[in-house]
C-alpha positions, -999 to +999 in steps of 0.1 A: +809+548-771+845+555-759+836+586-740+812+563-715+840+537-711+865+565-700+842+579-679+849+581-640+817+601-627+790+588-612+767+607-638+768+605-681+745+631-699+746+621-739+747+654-760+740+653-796+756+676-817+719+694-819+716+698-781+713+726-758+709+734-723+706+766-706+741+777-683+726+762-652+709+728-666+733+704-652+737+723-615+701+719-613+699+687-623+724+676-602+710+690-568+674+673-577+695+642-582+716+646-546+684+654-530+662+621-544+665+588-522+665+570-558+682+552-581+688+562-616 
C-alpha cells in the first residue's frame, strides 16, 4: 500500500504480478475516462 500513498495522479491501476495489458490499454482507457461526465 505505499505505492497508493505516494501516488500524485489522479488515476491508480493495481497490477498483480500475473497481469497484462495490451501496449495501448491504459491510453484507451484514459480517453474513455476524459470523455465520461462521471465519477469514478
Amino acid at each position: 500500500m505505499k505505492g497508493i500513498s505516494l501516488a500524485t495522479g489522479d488515476y491508480i491501476w493495481i497490477a498483480e504480478a500475473d497481469d497484462s495489458c495490451s501496449d495501448v490499454f491504459l491510453e484507451k482507457m484514459m480517453e474513455s475516462f476524459e470523455a465520461d461526465d462521471k465519477s469514478y
